[in-house]
N, C-alpha and C positions, 0 to 999 in steps of 0.2 A: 504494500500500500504506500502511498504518495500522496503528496498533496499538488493540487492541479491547481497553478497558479496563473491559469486563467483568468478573466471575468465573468462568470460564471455562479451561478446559484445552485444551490442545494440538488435544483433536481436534475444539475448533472451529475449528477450521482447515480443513475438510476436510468435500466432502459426505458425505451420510449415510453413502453406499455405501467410502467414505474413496480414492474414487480420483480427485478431481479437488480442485481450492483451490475451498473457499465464496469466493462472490462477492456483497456487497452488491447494493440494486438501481442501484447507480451504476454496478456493476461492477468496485469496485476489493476486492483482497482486504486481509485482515487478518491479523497475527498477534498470540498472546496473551499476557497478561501473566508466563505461567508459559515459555511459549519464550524472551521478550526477559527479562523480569526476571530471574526464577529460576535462569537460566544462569549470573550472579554471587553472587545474591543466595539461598542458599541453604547448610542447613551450616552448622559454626562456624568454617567459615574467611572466611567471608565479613564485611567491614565490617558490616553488619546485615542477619542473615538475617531473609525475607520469608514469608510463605506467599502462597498465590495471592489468599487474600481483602484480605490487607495489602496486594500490591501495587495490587490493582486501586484501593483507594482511596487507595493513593500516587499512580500511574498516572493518573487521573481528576484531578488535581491541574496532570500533566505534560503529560500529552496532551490534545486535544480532538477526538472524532468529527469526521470532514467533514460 
């Protein structure tokens, strides 16, 4: 698993039909920057809140595709 530092929301996570994990063609899945990130980092309670496009080019920074 990875995290897919896309732009991207939660239900790319998920085939179309949203019943099974998308799987790259390696086979491994991912989850997005708005599930990992946005779960802290959203709000004003938060040290610095993100939106999904901010994280992703935070994200892209931290992470790197396999």
């Amino acid at each position: 698993m990875y995290v897919n530092t896309q732009k991207r929301d939660y239900t790319a996570m998920f085939t179309v039909n949203g019943q099974e994990v998308a799987r790259d063609a390696q086979g491994k899945a991912a989850v997005t920057v708005d599930f990992v990130c946005l779960r802290c980092h959203s709000g004003s309670g938060s040290a610095f809140p993100l939106t999904i496009s901010g994280a992703a080019t935070i994200a892209d920074g931290i992470h790197s595709t396999p």
